[in-house]
PDBQT receptor file of N, H, CA, C and O in Angstrom, charges set to zero:
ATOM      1  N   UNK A   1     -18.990   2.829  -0.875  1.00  0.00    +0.000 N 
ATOM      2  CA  UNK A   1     -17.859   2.005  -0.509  1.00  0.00    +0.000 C 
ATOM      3  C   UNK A   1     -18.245   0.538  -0.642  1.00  0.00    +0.000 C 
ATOM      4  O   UNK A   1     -19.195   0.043  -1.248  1.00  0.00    +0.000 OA
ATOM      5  N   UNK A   2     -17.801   0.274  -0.315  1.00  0.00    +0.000 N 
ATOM      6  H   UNK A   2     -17.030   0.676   0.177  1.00  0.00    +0.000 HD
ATOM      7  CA  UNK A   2     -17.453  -1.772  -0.896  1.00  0.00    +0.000 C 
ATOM      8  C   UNK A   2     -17.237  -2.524   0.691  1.00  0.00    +0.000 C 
ATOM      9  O   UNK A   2     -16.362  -2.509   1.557  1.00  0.00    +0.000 OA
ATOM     10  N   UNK A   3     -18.479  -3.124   0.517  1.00  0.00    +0.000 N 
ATOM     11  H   UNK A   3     -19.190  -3.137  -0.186  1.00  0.00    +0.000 HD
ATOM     12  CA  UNK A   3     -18.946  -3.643   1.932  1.00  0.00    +0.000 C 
ATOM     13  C   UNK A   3     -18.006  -4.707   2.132  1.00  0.00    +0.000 C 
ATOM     14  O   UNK A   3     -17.543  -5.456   1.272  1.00  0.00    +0.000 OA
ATOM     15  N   UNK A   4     -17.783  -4.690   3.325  1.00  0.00    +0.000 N 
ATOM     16  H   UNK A   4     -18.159  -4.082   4.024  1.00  0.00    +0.000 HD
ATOM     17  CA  UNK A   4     -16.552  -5.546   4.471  1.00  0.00    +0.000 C 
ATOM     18  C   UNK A   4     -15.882  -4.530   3.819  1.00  0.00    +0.000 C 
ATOM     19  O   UNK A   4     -16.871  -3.800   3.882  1.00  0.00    +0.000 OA
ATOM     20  N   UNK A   5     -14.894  -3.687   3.120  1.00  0.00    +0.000 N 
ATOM     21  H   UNK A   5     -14.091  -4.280   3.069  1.00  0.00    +0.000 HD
ATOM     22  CA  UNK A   5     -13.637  -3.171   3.320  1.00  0.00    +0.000 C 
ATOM     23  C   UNK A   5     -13.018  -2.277   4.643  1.00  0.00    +0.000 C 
ATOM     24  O   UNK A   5     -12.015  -2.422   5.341  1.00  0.00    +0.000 OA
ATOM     25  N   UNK A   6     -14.154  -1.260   4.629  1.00  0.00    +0.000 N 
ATOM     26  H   UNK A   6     -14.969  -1.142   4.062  1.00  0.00    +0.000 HD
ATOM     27  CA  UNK A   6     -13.728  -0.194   5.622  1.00  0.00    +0.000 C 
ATOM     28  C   UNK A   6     -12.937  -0.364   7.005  1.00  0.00    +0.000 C 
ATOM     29  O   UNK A   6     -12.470   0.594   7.622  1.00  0.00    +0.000 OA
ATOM     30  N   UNK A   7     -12.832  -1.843   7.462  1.00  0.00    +0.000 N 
ATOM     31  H   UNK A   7     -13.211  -2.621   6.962  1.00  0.00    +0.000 HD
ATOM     32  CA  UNK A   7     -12.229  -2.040   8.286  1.00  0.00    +0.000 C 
ATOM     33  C   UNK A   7     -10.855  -2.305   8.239  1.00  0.00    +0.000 C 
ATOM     34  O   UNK A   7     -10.213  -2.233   9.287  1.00  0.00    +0.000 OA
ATOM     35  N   UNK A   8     -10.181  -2.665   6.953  1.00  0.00    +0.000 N 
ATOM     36  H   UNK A   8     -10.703  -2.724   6.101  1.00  0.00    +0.000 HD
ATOM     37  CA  UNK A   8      -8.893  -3.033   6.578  1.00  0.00    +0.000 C 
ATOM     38  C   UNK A   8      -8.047  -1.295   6.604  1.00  0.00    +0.000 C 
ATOM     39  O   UNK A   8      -8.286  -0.109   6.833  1.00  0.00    +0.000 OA
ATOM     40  N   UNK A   9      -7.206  -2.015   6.286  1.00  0.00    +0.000 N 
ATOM     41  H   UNK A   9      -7.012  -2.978   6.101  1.00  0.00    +0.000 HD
ATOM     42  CA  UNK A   9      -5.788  -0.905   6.075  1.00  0.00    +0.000 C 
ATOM     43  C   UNK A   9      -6.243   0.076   4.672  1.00  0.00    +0.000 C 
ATOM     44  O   UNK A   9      -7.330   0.051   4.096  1.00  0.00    +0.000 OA
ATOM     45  N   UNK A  10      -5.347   0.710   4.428  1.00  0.00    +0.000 N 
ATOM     46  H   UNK A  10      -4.463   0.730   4.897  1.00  0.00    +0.000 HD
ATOM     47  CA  UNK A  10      -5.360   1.345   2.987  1.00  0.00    +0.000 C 
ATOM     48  C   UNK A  10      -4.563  -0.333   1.924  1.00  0.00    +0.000 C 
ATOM     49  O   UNK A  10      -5.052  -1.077   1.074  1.00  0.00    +0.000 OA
ATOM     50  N   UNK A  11      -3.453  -0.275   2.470  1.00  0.00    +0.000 N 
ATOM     51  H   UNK A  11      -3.055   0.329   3.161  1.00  0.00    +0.000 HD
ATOM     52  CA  UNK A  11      -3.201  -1.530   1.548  1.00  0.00    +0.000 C 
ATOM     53  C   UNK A  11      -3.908  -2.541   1.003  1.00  0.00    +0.000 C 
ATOM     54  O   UNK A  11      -3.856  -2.963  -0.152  1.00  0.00    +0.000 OA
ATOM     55  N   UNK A  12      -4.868  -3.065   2.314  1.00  0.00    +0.000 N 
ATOM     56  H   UNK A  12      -4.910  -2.722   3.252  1.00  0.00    +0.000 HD
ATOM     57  CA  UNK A  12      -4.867  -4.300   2.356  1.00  0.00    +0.000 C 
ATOM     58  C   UNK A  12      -6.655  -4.051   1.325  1.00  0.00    +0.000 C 
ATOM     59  O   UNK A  12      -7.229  -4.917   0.663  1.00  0.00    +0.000 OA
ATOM     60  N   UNK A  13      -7.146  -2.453   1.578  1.00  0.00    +0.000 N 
ATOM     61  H   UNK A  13      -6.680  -1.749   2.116  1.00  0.00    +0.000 HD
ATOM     62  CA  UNK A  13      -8.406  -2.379   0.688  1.00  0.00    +0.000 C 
ATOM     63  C   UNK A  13      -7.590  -2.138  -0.999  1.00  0.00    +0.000 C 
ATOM     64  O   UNK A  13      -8.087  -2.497  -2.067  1.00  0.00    +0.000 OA
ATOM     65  N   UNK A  14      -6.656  -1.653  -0.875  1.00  0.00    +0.000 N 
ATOM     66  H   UNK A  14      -6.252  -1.361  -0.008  1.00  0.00    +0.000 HD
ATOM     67  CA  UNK A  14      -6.005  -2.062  -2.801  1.00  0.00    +0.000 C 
ATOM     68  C   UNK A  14      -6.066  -3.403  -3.260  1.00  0.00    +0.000 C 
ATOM     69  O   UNK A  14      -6.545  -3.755  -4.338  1.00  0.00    +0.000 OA
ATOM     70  N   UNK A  15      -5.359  -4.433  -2.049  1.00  0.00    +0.000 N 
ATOM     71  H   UNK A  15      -4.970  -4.148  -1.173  1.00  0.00    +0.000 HD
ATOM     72  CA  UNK A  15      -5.320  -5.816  -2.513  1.00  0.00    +0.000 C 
ATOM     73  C   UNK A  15      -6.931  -6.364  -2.607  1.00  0.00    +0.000 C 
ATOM     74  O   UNK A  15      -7.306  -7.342  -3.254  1.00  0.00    +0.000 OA
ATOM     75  N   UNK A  16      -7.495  -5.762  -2.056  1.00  0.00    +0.000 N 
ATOM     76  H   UNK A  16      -7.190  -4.968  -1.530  1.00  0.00    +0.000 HD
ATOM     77  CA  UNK A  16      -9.114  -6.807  -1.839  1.00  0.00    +0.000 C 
ATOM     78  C   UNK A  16      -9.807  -6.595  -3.417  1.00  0.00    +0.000 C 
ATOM     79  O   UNK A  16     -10.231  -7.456  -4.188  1.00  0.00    +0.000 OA
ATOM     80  N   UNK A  17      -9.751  -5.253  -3.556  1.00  0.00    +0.000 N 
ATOM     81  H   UNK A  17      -9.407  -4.553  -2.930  1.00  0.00    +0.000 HD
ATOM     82  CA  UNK A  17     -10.197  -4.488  -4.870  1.00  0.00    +0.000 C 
ATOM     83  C   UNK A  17      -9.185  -4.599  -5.763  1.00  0.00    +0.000 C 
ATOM     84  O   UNK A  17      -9.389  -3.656  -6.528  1.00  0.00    +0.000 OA
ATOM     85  N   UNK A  18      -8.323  -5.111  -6.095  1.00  0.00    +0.000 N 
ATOM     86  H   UNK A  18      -8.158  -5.877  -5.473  1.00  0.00    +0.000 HD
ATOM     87  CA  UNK A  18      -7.178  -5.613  -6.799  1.00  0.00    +0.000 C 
ATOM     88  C   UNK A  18      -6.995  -3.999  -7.677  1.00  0.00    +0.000 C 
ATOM     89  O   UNK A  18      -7.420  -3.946  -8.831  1.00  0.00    +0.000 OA
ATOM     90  N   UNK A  19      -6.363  -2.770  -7.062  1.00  0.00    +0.000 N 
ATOM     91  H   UNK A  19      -6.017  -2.813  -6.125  1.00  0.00    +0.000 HD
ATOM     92  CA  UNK A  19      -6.094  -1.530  -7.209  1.00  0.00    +0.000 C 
ATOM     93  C   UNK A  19      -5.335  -1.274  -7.005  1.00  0.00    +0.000 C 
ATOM     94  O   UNK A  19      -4.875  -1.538  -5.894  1.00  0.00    +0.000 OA
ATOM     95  N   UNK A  20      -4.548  -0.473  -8.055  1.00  0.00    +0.000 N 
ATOM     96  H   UNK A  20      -4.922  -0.259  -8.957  1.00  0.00    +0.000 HD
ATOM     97  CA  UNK A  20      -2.950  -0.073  -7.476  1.00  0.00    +0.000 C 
ATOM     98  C   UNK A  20      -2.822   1.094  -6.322  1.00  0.00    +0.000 C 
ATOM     99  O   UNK A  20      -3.725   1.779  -5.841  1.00  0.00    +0.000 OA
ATOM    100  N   UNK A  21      -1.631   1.102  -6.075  1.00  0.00    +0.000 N 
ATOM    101  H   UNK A  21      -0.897   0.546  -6.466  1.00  0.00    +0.000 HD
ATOM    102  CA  UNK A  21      -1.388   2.355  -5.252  1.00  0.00    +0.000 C 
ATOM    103  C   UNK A  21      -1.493   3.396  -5.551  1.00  0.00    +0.000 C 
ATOM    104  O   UNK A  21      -1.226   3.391  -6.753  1.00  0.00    +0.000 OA
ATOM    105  N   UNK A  22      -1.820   4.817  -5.122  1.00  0.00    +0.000 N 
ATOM    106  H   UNK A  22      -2.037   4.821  -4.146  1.00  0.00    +0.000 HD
ATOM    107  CA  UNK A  22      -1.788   5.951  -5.873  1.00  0.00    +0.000 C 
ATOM    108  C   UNK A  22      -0.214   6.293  -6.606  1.00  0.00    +0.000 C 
ATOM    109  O   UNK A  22      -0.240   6.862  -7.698  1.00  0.00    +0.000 OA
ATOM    110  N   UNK A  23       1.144   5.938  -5.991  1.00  0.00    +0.000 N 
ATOM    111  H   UNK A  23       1.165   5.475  -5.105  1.00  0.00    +0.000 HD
ATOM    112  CA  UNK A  23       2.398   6.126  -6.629  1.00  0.00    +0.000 C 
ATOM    113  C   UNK A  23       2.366   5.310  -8.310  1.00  0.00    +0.000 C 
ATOM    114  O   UNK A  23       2.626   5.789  -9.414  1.00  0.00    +0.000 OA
ATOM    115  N   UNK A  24       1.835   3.597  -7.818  1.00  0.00    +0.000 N 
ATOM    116  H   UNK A  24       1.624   3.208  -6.921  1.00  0.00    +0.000 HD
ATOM    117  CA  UNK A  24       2.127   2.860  -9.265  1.00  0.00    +0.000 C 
ATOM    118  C   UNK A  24       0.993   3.613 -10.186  1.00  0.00    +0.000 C 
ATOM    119  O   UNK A  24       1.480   3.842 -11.293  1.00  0.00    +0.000 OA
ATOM    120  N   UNK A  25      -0.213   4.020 -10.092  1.00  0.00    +0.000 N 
ATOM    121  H   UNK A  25      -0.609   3.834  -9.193  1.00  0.00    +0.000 HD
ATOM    122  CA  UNK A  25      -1.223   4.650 -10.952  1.00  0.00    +0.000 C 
ATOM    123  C   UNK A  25      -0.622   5.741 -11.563  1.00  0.00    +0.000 C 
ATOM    124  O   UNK A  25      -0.895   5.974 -12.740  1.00  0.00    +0.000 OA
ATOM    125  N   UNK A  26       0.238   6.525 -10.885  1.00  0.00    +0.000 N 
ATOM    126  H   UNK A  26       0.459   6.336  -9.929  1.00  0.00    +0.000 HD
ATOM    127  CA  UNK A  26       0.764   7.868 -11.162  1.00  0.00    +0.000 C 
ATOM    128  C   UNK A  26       2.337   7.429 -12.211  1.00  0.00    +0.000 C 
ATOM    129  O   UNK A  26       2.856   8.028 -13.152  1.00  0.00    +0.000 OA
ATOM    130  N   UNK A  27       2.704   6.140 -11.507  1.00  0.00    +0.000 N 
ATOM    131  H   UNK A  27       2.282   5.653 -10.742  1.00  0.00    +0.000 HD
ATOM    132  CA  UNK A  27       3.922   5.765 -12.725  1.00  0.00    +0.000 C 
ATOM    133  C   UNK A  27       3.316   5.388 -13.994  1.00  0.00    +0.000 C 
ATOM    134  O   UNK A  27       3.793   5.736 -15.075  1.00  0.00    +0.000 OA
ATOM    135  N   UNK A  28       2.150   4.600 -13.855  1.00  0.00    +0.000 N 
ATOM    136  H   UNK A  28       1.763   4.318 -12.978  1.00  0.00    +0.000 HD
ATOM    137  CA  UNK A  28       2.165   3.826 -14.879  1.00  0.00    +0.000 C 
ATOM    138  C   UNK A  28       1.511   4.960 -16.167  1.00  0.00    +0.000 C 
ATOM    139  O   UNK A  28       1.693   4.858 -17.380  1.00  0.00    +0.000 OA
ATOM    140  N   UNK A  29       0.726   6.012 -15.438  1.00  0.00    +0.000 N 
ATOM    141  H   UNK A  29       0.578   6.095 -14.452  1.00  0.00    +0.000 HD
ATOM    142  CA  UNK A  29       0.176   7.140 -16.627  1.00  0.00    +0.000 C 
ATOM    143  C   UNK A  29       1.443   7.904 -17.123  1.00  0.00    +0.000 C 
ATOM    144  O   UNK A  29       1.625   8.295 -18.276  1.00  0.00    +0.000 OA
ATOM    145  N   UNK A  30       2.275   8.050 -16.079  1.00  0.00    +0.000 N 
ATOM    146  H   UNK A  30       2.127   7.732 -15.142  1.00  0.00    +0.000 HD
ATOM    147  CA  UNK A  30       3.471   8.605 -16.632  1.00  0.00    +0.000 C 
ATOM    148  C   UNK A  30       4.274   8.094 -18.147  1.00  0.00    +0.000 C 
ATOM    149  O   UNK A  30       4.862   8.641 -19.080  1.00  0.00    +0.000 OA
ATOM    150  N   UNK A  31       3.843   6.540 -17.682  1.00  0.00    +0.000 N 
ATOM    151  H   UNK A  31       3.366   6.095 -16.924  1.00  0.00    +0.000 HD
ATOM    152  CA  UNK A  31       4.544   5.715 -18.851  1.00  0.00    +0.000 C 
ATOM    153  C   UNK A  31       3.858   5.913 -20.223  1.00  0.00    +0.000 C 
ATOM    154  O   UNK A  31       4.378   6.033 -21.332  1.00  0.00    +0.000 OA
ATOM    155  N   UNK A  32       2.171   5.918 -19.756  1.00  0.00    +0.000 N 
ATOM    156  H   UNK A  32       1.748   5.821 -18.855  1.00  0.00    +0.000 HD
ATOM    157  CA  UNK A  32       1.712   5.529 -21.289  1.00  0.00    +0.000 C 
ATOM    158  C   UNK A  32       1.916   7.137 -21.691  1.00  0.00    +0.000 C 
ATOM    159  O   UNK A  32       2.101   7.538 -22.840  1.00  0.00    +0.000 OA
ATOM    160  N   UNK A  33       1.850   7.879 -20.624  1.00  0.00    +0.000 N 
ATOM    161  H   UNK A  33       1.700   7.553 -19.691  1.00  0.00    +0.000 HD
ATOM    162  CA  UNK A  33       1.909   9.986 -21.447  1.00  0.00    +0.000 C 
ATOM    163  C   UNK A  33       3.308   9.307 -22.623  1.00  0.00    +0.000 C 
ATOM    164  O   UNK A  33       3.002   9.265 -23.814  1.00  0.00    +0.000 OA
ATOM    165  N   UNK A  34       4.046   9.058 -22.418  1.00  0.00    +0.000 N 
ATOM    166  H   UNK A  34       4.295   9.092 -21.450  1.00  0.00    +0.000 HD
ATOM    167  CA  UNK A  34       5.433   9.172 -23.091  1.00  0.00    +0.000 C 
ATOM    168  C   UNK A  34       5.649   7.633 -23.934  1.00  0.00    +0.000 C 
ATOM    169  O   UNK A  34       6.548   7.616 -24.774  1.00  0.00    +0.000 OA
ATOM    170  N   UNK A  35       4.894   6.438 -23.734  1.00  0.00    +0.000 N 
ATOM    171  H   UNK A  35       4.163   6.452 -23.051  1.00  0.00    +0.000 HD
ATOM    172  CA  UNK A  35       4.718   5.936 -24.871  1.00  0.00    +0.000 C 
ATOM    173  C   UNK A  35       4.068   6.654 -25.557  1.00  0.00    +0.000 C 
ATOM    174  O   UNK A  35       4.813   7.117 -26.421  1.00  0.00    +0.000 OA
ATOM    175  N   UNK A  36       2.661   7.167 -25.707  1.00  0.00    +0.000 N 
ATOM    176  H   UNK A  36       2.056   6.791 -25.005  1.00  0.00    +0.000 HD
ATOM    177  CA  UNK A  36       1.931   8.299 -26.606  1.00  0.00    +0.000 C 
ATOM    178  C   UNK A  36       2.115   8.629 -27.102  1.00  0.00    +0.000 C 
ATOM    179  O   UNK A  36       1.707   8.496 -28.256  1.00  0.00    +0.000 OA
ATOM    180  N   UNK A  37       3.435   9.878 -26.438  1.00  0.00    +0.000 N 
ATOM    181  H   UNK A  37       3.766   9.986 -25.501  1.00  0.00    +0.000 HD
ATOM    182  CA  UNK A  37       4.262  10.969 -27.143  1.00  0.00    +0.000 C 
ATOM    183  C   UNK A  37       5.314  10.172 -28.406  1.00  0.00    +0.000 C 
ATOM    184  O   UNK A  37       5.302  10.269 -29.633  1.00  0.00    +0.000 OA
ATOM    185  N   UNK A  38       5.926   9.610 -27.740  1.00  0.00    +0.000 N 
ATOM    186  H   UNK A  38       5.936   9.531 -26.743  1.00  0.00    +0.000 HD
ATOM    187  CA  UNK A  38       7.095   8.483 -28.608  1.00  0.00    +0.000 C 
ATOM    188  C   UNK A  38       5.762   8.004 -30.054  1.00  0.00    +0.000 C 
ATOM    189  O   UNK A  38       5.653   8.887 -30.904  1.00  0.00    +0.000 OA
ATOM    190  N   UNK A  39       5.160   7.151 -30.201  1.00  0.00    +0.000 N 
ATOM    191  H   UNK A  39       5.248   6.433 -29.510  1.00  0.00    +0.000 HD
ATOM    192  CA  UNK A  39       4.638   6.852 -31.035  1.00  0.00    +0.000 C 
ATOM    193  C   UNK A  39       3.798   8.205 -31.924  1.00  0.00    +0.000 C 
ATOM    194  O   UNK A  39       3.281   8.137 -33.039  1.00  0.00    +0.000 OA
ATOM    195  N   UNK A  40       3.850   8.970 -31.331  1.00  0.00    +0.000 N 
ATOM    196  H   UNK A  40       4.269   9.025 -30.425  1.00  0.00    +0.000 HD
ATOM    197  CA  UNK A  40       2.998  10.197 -32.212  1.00  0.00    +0.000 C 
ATOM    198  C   UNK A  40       4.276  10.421 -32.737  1.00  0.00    +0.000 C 
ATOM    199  O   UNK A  40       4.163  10.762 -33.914  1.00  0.00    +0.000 OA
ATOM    200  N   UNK A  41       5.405  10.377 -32.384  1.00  0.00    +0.000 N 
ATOM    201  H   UNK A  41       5.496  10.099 -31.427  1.00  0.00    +0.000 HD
ATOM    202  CA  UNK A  41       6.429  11.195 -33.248  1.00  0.00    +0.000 C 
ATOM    203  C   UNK A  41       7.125  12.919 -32.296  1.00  0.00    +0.000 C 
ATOM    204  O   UNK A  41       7.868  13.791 -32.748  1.00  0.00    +0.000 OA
ATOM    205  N   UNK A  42       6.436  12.794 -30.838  1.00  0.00    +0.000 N 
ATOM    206  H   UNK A  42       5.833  12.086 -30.472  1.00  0.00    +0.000 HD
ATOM    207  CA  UNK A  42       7.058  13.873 -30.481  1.00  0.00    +0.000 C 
ATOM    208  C   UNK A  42       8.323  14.018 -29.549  1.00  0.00    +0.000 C 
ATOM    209  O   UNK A  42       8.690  14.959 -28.846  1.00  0.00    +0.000 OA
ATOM    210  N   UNK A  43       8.929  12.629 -29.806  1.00  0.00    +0.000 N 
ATOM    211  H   UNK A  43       8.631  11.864 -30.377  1.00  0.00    +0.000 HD
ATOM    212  CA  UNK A  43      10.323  12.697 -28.950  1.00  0.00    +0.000 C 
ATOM    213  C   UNK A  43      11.284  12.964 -30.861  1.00  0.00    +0.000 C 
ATOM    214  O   UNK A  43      11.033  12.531 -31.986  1.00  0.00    +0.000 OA
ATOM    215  N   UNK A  44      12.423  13.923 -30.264  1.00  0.00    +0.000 N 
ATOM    216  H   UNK A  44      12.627  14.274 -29.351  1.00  0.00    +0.000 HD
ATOM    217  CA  UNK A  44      13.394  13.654 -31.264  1.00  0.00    +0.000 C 
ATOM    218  C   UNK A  44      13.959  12.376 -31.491  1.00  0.00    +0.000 C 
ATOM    219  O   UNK A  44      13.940  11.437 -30.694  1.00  0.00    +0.000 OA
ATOM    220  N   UNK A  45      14.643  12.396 -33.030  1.00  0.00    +0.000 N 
ATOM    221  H   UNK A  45      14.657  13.159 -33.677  1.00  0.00    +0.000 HD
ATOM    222  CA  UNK A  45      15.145  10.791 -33.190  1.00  0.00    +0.000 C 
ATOM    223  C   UNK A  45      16.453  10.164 -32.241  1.00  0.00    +0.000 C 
ATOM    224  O   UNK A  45      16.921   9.062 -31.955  1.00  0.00    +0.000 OA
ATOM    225  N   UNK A  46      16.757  11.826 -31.909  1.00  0.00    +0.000 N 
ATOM    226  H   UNK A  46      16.377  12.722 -32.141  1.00  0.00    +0.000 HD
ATOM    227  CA  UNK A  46      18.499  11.213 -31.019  1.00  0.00    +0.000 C 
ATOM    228  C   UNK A  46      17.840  10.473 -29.485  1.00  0.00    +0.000 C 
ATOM    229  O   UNK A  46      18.529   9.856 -28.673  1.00  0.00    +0.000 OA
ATOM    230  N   UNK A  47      16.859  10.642 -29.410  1.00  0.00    +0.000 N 
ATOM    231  H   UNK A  47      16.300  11.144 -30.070  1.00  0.00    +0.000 HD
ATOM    232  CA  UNK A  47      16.583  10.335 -27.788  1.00  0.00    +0.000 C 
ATOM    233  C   UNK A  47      17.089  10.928 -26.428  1.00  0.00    +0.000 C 
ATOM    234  O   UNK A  47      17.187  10.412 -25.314  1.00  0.00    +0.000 OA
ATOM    235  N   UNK A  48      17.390  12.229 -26.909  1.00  0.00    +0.000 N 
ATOM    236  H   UNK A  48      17.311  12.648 -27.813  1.00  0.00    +0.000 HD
ATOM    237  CA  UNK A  48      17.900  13.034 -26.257  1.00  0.00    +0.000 C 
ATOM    238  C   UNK A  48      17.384  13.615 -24.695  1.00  0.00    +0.000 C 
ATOM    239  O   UNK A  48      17.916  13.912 -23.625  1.00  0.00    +0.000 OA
ATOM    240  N   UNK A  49      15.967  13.574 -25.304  1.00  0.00    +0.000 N 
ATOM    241  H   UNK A  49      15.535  13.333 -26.173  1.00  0.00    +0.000 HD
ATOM    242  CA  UNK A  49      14.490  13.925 -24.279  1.00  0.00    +0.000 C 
ATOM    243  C   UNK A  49      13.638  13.522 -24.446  1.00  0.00    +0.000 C 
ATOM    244  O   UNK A  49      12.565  14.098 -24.627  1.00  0.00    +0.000 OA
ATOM    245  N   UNK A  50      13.953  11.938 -24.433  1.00  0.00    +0.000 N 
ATOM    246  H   UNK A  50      14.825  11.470 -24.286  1.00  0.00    +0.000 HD
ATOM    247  CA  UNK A  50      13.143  10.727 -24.015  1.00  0.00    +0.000 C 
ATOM    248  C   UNK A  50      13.158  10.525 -22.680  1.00  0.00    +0.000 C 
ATOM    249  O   UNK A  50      12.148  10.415 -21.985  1.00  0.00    +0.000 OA
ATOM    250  N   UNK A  51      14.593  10.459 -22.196  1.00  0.00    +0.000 N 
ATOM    251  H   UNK A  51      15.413  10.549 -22.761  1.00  0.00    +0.000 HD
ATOM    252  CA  UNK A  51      14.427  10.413 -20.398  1.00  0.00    +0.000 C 
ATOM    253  C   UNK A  51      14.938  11.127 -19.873  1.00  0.00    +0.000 C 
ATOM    254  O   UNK A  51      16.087  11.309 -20.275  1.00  0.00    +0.000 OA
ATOM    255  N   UNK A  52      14.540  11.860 -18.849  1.00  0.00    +0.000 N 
ATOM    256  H   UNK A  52      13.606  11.712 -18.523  1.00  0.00    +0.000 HD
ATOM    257  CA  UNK A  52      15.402  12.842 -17.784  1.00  0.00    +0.000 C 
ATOM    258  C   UNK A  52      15.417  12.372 -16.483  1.00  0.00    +0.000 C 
ATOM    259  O   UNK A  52      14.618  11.630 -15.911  1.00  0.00    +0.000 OA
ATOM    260  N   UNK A  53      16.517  12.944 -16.057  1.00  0.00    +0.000 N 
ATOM    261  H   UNK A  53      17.166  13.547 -16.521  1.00  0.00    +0.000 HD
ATOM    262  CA  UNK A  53      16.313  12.445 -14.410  1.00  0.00    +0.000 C 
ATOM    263  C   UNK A  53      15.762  13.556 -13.582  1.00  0.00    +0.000 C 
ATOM    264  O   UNK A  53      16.135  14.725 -13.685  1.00  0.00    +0.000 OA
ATOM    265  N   UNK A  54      14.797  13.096 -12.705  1.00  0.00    +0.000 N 
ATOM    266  H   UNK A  54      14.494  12.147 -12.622  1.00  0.00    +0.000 HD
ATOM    267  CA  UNK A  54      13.997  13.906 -11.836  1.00  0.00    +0.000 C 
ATOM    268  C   UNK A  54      14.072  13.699 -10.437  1.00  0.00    +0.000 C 
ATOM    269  O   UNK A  54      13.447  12.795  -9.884  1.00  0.00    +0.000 OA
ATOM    270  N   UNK A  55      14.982  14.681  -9.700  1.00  0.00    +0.000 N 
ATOM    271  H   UNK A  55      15.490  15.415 -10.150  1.00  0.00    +0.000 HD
ATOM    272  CA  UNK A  55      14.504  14.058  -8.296  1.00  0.00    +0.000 C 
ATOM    273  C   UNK A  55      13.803  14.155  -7.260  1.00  0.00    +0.000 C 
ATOM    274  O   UNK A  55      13.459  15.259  -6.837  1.00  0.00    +0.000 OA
ATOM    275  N   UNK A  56      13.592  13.444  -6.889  1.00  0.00    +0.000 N 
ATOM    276  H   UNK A  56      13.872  12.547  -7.233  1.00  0.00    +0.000 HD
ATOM    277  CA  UNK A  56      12.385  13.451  -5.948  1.00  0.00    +0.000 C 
ATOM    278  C   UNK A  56      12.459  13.742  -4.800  1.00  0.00    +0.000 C 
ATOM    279  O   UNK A  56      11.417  13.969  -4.186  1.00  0.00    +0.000 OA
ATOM    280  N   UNK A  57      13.637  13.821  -4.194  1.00  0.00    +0.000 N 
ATOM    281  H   UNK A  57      14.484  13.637  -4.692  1.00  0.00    +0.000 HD
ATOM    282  CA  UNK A  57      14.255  13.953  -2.880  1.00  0.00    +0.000 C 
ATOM    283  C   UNK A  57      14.385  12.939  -1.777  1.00  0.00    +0.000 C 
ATOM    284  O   UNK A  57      14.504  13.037  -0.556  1.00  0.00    +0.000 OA
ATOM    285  N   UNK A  58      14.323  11.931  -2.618  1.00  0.00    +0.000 N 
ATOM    286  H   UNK A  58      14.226  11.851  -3.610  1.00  0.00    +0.000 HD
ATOM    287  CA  UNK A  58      14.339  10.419  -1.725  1.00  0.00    +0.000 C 
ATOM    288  C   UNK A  58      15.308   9.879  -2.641  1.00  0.00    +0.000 C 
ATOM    289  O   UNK A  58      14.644   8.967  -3.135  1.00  0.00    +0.000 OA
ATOM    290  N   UNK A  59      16.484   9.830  -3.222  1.00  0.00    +0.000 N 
ATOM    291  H   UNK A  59      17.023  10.571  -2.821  1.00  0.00    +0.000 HD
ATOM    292  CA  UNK A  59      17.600   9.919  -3.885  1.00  0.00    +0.000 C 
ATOM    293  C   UNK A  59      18.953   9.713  -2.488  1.00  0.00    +0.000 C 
ATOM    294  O   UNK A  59      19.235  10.620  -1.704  1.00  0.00    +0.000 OA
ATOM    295  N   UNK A  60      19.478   8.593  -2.485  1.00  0.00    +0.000 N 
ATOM    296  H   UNK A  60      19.248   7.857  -3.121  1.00  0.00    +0.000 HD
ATOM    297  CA  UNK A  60      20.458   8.412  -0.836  1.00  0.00    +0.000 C 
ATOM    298  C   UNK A  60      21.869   8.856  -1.744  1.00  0.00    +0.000 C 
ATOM    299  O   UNK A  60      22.006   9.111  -2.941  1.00  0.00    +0.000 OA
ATOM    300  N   UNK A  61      22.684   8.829  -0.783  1.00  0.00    +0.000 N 
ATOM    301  H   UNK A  61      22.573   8.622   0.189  1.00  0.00    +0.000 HD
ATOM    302  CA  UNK A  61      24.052   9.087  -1.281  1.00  0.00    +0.000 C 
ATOM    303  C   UNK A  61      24.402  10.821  -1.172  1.00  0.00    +0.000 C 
ATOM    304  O   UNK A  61      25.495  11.254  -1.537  1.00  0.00    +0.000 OA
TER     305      UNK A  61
């Protein structure tokens, strides 16, 4: 571990170590999986299933 942190928050040891959150780490791989895919050529040309909606169950209304 990374001396002086252990006493801070979870947050406040992301900001010290300038580290994302586990959610933005998990978006942002999400992003490059499907830039990847897109530039290899494995989305169709209509863009049909380029994006889907997924929910998460934190969706209001």
């Amino acid at each position: 571990m990374i001396n002086g942190v252990g006493r801070l928050s979870y947050k406040k040891r992301l900001r010290e170590v300038a580290f994302l959150s586990l959610e933005k780490r998990r978006l942002r791989v999400d992003l490059i999986t499907m830039l990847t895919q897109y530039l290899k050529g494995g989305w169709k040309e209509g863009g049909d299933s380029l994006f889907c909606s997924k929910s998460h169950g934190k969706d209001r209304g």
